[in-house]
C-alpha positions as a Markdown table, in Angstrom:
| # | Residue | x | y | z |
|---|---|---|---|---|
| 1 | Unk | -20.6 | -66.9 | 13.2 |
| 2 | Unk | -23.7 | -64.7 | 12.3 |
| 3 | Unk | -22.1 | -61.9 | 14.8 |
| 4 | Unk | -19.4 | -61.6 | 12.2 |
| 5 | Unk | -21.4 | -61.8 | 9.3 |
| 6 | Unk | -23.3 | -59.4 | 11.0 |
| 7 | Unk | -20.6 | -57.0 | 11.7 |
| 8 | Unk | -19.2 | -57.1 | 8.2 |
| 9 | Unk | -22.2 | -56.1 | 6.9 |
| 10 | Unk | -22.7 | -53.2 | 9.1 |
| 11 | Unk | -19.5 | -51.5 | 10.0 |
| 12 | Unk | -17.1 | -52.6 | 7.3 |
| 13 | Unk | -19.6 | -50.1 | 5.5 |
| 14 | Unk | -19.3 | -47.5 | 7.7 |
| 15 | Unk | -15.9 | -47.8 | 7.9 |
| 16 | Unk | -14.8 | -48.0 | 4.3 |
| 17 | Unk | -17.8 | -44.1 | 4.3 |
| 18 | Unk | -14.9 | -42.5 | 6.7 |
| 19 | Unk | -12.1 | -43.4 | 4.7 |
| 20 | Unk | -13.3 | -41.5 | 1.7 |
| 21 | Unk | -14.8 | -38.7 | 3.7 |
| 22 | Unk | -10.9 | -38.4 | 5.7 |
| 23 | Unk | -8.9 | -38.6 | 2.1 |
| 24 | Unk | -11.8 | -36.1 | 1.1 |
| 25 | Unk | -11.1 | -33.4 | 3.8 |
| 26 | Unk | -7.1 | -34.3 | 3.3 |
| 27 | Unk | -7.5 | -33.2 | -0.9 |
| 28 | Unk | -9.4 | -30.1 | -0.5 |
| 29 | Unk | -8.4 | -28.6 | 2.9 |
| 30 | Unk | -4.7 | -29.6 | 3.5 |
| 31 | Unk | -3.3 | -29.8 | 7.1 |
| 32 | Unk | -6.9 | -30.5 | 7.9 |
| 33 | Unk | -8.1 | -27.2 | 7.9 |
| 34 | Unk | -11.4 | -26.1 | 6.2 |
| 35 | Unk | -13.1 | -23.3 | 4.4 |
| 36 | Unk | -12.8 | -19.8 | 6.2 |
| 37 | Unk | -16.6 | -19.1 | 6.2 |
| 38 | Unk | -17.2 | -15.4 | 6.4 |
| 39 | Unk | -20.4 | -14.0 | 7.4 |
| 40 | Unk | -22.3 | -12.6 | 4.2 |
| 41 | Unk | -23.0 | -9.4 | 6.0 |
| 42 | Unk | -19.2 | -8.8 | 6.4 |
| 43 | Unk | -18.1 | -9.8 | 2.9 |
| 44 | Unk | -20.6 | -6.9 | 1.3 |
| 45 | Unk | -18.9 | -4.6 | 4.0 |
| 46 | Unk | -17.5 | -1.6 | 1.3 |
| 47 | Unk | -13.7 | -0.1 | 1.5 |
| 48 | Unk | -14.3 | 3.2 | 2.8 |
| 49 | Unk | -10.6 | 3.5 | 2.4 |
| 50 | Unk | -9.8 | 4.8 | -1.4 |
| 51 | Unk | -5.9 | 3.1 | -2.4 |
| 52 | Unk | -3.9 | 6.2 | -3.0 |
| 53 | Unk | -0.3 | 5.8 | -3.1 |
| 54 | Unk | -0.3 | 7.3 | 0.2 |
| 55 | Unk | -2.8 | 5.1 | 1.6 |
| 56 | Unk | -0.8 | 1.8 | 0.0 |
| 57 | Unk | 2.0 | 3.2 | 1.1 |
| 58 | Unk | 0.9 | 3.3 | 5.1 |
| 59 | Unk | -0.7 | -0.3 | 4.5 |
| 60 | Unk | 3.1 | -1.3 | 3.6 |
| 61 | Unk | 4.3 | -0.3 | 6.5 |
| 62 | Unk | 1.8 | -2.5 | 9.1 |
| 63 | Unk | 2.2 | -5.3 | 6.7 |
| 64 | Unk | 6.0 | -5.8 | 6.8 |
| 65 | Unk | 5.2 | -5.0 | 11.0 |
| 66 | Unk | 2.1 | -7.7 | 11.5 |
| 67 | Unk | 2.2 | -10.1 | 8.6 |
| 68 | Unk | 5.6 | -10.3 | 6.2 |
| 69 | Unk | 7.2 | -12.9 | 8.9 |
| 70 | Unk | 4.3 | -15.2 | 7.7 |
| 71 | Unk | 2.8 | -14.7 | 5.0 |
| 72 | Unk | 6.1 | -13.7 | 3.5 |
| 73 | Unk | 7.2 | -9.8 | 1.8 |
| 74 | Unk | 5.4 | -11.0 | -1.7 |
| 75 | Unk | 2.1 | -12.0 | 0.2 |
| 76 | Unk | 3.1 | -15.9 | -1.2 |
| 77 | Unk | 2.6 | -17.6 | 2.1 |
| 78 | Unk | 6.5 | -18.0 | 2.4 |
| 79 | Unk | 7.4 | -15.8 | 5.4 |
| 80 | Unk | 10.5 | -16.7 | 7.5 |
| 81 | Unk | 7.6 | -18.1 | 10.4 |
| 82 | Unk | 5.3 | -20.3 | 7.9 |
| 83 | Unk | 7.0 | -23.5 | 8.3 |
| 84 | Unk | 6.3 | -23.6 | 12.2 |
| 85 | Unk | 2.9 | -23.2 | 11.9 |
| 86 | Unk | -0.1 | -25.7 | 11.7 |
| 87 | Unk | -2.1 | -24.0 | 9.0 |
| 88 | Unk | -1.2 | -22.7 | 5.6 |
| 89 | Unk | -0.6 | -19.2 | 4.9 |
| 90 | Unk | -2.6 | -18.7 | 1.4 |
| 91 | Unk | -1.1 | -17.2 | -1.6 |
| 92 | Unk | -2.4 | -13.3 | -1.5 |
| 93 | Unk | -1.3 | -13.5 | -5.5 |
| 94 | Unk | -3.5 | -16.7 | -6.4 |
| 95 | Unk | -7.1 | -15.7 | -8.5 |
| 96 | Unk | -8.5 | -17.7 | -5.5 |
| 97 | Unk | -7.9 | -15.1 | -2.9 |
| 98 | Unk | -8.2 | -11.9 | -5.4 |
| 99 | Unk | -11.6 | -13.0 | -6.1 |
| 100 | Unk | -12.7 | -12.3 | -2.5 |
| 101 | Unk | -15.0 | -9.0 | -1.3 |
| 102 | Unk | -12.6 | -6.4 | 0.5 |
| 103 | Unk | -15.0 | -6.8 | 2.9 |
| 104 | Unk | -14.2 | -10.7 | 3.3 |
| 105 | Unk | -10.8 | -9.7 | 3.7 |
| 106 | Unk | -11.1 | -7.2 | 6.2 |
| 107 | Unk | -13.0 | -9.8 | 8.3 |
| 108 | Unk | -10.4 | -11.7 | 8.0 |
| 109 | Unk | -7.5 | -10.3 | 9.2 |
| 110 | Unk | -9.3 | -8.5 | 12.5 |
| 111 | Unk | -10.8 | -11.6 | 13.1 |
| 112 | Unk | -7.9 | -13.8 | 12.8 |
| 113 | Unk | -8.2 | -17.8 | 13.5 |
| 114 | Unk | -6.0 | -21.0 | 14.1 |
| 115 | Unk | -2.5 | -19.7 | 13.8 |
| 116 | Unk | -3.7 | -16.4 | 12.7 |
| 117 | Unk | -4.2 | -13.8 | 15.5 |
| 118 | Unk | -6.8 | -11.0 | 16.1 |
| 119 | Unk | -5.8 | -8.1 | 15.5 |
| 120 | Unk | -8.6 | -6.6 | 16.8 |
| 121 | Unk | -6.3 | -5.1 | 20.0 |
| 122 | Unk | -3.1 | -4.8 | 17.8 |
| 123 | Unk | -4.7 | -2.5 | 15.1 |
| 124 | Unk | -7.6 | -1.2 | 16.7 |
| 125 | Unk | -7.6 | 2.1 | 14.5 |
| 126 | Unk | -9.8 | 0.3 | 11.8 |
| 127 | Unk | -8.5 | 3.0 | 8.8 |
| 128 | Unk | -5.6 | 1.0 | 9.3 |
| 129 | Unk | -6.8 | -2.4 | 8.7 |
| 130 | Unk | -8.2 | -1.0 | 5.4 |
| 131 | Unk | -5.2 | 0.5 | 4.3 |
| 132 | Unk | -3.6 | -3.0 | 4.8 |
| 133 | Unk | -6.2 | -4.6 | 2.9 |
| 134 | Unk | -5.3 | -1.8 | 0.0 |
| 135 | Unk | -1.7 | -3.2 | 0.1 |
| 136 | Unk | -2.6 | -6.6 | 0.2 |
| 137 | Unk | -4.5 | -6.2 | -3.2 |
| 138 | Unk | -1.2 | -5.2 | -5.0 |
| 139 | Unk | 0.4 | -8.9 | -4.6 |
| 140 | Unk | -1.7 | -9.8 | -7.3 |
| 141 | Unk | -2.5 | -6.5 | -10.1 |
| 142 | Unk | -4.6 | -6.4 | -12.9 |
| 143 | Unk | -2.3 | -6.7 | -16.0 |
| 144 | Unk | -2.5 | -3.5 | -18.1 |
| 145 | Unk | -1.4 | -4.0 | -21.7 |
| 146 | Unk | 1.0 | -0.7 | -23.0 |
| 147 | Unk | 0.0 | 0.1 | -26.0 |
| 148 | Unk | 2.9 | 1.1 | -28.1 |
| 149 | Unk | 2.9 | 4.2 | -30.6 |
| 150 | Unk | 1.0 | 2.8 | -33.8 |
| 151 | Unk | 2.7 | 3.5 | -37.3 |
| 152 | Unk | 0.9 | 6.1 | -39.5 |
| 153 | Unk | -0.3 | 5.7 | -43.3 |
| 154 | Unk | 0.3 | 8.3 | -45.6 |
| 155 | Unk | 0.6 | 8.9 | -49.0 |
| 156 | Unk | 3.0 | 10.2 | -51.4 |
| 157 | Unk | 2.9 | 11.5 | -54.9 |
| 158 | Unk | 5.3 | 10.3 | -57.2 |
| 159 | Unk | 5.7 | 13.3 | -59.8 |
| 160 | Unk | 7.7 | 11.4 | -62.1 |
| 161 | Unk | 4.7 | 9.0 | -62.8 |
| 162 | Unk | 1.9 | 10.6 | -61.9 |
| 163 | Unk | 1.0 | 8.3 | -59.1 |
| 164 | Unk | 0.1 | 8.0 | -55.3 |
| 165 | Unk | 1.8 | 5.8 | -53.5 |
| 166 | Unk | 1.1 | 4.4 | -49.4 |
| 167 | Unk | 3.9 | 4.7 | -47.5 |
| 168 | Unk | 4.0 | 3.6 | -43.6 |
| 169 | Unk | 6.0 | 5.8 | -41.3 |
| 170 | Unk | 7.3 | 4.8 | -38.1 |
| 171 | Unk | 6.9 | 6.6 | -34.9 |
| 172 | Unk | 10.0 | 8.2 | -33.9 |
| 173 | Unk | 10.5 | 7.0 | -29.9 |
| 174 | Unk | 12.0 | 9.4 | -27.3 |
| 175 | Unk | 15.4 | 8.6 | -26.4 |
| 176 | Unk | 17.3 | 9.5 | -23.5 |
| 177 | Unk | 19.8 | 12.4 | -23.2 |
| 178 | Unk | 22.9 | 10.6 | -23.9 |
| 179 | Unk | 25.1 | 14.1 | -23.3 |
| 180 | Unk | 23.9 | 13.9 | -19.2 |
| 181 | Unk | 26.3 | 12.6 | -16.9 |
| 182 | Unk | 26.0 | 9.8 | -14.7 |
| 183 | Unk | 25.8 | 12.1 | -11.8 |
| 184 | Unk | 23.8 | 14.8 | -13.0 |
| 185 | Unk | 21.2 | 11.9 | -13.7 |
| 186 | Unk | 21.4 | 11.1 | -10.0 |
| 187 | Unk | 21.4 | 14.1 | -8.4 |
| 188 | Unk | 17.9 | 14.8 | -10.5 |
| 189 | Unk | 16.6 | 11.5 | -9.9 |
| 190 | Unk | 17.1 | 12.5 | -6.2 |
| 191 | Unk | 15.9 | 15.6 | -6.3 |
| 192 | Unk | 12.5 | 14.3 | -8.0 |
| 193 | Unk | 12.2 | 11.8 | -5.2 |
| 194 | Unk | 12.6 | 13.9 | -2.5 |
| 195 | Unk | 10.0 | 17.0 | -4.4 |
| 196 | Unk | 7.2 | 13.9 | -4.6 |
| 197 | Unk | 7.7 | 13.3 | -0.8 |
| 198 | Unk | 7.0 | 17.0 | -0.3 |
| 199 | Unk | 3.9 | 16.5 | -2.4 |
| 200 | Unk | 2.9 | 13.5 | -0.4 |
| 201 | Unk | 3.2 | 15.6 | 2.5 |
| 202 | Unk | 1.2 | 18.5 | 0.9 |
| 203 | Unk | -1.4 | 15.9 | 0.1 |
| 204 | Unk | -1.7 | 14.5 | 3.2 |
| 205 | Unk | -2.3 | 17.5 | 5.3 |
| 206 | Unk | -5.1 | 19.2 | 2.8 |
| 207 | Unk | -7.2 | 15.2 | 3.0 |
| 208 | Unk | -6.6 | 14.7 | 6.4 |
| 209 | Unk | -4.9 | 11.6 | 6.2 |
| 210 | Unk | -3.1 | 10.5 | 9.3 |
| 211 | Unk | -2.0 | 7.5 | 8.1 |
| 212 | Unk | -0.3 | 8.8 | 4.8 |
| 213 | Unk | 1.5 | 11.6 | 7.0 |
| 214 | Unk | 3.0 | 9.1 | 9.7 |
| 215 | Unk | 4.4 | 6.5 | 6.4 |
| 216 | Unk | 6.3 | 9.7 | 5.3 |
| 217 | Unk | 8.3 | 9.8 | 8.8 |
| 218 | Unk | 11.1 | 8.1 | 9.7 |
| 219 | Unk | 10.5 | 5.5 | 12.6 |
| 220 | Unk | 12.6 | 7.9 | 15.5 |
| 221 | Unk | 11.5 | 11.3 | 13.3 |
| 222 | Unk | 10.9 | 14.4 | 14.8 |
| 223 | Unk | 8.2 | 16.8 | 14.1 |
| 224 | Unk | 8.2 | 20.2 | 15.7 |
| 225 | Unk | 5.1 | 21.9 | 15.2 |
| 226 | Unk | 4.1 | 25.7 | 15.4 |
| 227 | Unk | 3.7 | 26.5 | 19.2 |
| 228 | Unk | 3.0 | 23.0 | 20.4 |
| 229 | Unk | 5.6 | 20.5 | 22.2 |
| 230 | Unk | 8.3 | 18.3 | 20.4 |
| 231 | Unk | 6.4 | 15.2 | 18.9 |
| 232 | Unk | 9.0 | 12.4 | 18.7 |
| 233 | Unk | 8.9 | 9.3 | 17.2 |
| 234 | Unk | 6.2 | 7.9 | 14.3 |
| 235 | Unk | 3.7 | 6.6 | 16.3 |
| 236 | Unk | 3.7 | 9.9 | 18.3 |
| 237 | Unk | 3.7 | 12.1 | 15.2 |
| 238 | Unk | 0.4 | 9.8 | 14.3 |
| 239 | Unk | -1.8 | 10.7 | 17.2 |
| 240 | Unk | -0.6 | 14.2 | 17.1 |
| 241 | Unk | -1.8 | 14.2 | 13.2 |
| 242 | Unk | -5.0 | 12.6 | 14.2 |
| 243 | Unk | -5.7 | 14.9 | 16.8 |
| 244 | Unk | -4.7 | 18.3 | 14.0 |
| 245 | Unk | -6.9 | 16.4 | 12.0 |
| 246 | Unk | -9.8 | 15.9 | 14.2 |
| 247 | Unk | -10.3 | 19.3 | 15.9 |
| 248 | Unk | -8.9 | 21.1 | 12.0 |
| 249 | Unk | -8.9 | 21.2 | 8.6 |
| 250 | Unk | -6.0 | 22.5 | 6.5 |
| 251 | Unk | -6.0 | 23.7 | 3.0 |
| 252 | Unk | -2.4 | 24.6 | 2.1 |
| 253 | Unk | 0.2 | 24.5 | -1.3 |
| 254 | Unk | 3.7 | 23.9 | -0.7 |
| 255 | Unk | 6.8 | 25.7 | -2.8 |
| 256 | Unk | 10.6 | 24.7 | -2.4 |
| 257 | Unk | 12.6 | 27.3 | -1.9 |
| 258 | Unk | 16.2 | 24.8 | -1.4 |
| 259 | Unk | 17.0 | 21.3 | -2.0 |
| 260 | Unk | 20.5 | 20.4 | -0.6 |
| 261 | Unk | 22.2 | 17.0 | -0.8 |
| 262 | Unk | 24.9 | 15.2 | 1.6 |
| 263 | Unk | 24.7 | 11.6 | 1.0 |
| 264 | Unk | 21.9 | 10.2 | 2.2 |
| 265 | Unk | 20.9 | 13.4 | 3.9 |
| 266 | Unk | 18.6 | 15.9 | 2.4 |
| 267 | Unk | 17.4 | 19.2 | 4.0 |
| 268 | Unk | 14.9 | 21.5 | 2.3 |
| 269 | Unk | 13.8 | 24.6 | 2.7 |
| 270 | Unk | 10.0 | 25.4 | 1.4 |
| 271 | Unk | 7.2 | 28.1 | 2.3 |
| 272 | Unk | 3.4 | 27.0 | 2.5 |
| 273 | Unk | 0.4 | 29.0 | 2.3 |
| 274 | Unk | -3.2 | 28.5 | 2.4 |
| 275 | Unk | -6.4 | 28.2 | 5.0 |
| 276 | Unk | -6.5 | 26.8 | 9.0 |
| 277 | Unk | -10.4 | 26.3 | 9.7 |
| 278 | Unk | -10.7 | 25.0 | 13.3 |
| 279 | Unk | -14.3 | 22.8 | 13.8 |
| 280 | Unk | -16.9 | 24.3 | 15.5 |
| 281 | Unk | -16.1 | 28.0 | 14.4 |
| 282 | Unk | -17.2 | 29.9 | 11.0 |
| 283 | Unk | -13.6 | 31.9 | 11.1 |
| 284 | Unk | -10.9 | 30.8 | 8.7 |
| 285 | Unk | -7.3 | 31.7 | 9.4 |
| 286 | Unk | -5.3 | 32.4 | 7.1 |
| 287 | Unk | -1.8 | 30.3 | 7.1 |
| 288 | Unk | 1.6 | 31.1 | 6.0 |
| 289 | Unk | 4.3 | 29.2 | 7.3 |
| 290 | Unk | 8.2 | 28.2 | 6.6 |
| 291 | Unk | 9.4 | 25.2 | 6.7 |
| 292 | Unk | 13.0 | 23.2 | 7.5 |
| 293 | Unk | 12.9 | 19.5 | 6.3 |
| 294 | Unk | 15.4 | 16.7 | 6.8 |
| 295 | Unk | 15.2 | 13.6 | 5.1 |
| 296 | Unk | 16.9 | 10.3 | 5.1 |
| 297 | Unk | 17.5 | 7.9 | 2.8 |
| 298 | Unk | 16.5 | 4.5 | 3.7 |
| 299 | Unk | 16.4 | 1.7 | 1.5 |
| 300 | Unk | 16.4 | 3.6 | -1.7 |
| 301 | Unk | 13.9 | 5.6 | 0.1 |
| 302 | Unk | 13.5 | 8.6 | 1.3 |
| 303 | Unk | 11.3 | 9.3 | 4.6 |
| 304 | Unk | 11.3 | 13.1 | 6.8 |
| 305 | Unk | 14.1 | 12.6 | 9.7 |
| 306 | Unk | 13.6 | 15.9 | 11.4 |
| 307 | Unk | 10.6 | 18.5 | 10.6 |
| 308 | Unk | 10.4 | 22.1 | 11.9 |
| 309 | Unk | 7.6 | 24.8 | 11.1 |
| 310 | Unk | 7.2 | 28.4 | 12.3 |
């Protein structure tokens, strides 16, 4: 009998301990998982990577590739894959995972855990990883209030009795060019689209950015550079960017000469001039090419099909 008395005294308090410590862990880490602890050197790791629209654009692109099966195309955790799996996914829009270093999030992600794979041997290029961690950030924006045009004050004399009156005037708002057709408004809208993908191009040879330039390709484009062999393919026309860029830097500006239109087809003809300067030597060469451009339009978007330069 004291055995028992014994036992109830000691483990029944033990026991009832675990219980609250189990519905504990259950509350705050569902699925049993707990806190992703990240090394505090890592979290105050800075972005080297700056988030340009190019940049953004590239981290797009290995997102949808690595991650949008799981953690879903608006970063919500509801990918086509994150009901099979053991852990959650997170919410890449909640103040919860905003409020985490760049840093934290680049450890992260080439770290990987659980469900979560390393991708440590599937992005080794680490530019890459930051440009991901660029387009991860814009699930969850900072809200920018517009501020609308504000009504003036001003006065006005009333001759008829001598007085000054306040009178508010609204601000007259732009409107659109109602005479336009519905197709001329297309074709510009087109034709502005594919001129900014010229510029993105433009931009991304004079910074160097190997990532920007390979987003702007098609996945089976073509690039055929001055004097050098056929580069097929975008992760092809990557390393032979990176390599341009490594041994080179270009400083160029870009003027369209043609912009033609056949569906969703596009070719353009443009001229570029500006500076080659090759590392390791003080000459700079001067650069003047042409250029023949084909686009396609994918998705409402339009990416380079077929490049040629000479």
């Amino acid at each position: 009998m004291k055995s028992k008395i014994l036992f109830s005294v000691l483990v029944l308090p033990s026991f009832v301990l675990w219980l609250g410590f189990s519905y504990s862990l259950t509350i705050n880490h569902p699925s049993g998982t707990s806190d992703w602890v990240v090394p505090e050197s890592a979290k105050s790791v800075k972005n080297p990577s700056k988030a340009t629209a190019e940049n953004i654009k590239s981290g797009k692109l290995l997102y949808d590739k690595h991650c949008k099966s799981c953690h879903g195309g608006g970063g919500k955790g509801d990918g086509t894959k994150a009901k099979s799996l053991t852990t959650s996914c997170g919410d890449f829009t909640s103040k919860v995972f905003s409020a985490q270093t760049d840093g934290a999030i680049f450890y992260k992600t080439r770290e990987g855990r659980t469900d979560m794979p390393s991708f440590k041997k599937k992005i080794p290029e680490v530019e890459e990883v930051w440009s991901m961690v660029n387009y991860i950030r814009t699930f969850a924006p900072v809200a920018t209030k517009v501020e609308e045009p504000k009504p003036k004050v001003v006065e006005k004399k009333d001759t008829t009795k001598n007085e000054v009156k306040k009178v508010v005037v609204k601000p007259v708002l732009e409107k659109k060019d109602s005479v336009a057709t519905a197709g001329d408004s297309m074709l510009t809208r087109e034709r502005s689209k594919i001129e900014m993908v010229l510029k993105q191009y433009e931009n991304a040879l004079n910074t160097s950015d190997t990532l920007a330039m390979a987003g702007l390709f098609t996945l089976n484009g073509i690039y055929i550079p001055i004097q050098a062999p056929t580069v097929i393919g975008a992760d092809s026309i990557k390393v032979s960017f990176r390599k341009l860029f490594k041994d080179s830097k270009i400083t160029t500006k870009f003027s369209i000469d043609e912009i033609e239109l056949l569906g969703d087809l596009a070719w353009v003809r443009a001229a570029s001039k500006g500076s080659h300067t090759i590392f390791g030597s003080t000459a700079i060469i001067a650069d003047a090419n042409r250029h023949l451009i084909f686009l396609k339009k994918l998705k409402d978007e339009w990416k380079i099909y077929r490049c040629m330069s000479n």
